[in-house]
C-alpha positions in Angstrom: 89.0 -84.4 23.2 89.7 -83.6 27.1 92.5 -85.7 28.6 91.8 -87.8 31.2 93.4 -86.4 34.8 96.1 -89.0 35.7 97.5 -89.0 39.9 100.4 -87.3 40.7 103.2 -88.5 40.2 105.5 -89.1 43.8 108.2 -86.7 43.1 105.5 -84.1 42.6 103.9 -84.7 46.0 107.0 -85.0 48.0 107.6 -82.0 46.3 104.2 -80.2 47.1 105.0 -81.5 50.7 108.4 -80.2 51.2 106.8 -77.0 49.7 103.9 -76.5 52.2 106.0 -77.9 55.0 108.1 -74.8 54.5 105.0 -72.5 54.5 104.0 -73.3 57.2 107.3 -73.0 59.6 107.7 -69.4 58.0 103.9 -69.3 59.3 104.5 -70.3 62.7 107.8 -67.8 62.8 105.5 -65.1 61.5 102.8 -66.0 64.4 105.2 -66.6 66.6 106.4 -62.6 66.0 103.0 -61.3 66.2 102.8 -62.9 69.6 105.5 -61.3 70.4 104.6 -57.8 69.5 101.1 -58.8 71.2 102.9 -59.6 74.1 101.4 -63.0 74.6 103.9 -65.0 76.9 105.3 -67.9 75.1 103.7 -70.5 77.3 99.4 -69.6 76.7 98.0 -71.9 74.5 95.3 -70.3 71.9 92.1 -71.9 71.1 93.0 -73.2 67.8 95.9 -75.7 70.0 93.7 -76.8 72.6 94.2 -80.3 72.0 97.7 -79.6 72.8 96.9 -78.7 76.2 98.9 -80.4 78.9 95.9 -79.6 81.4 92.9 -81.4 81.7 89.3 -80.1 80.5 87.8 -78.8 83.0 83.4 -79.6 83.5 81.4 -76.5 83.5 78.2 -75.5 84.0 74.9 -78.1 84.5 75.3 -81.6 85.4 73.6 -83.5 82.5 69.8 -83.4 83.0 67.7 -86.9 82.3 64.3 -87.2 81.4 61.8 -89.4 82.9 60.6 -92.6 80.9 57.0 -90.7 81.3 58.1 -87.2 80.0 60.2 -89.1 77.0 56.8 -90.4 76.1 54.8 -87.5 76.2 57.6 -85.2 74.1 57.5 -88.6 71.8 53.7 -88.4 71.7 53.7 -84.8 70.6 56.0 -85.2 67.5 53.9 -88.2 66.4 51.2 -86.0 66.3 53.2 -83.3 65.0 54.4 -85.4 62.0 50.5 -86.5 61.0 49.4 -83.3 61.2 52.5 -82.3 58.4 51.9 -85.6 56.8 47.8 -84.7 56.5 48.5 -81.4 55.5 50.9 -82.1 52.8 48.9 -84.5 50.8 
C-alpha cells in the first residue's frame, strides 16, 4: 500500500532554500561574466529586469482609440447574429 506524501519538514526547506539561494548567486556571477565577455556595460538593464528600471515607461505608439456607442452596437449586433447562426447550425 502507497504511503501517503507528508509536507516537508522545516529543516528540509530552509535547507532546499539555502541550497537554491546559492545557485542562483553562482548564476548571477556566471551571467554577470558573460556580460562581461559580451561587453555589456554594467549599468544596461536586460529585458528580463525591467521592473527594476529606475526610468519611467515610456508611451508608444497610438493613443487608445474608442468606439462610438453606435459602432459598439453594430459590432454587438454582428456576433449576436454570428452566435445564432453557430447555435442553428450546431443542433
Amino acid at each position: 500500500m502507497p504511503r501517503a506524501k507528508s509536507a516537508p519538514s522545516h529543516e528540509i526547506l530552509e535547507a532546499a532554500l539555502e541550497g537554491l539561494e546559492a545557485q542562483r548567486e553562482k548564476l548571477d556571477e556566471q551571467i554577470a561574466e558573460v556580460r562581461r565577455m559580451l561587453g555589456t556595460r554594467a549599468g544596461r538593464k536586460t529585458k528580463s529586469s525591467g521592473a527594476e528600471s529606475k526610468q519611467p515607461a515610456v508611451k508608444r505608439g497610438r493613443k487608445k482609440r474608442t468606439l462610438s456607442a453606435e459602432a459598439r452596437k453594430k459590432i454587438a449586433a454582428a456576433q449576436k447574429k454570428r452566435w445564432a447562426q453557430f447555435r442553428k447550425s450546431e443542433g
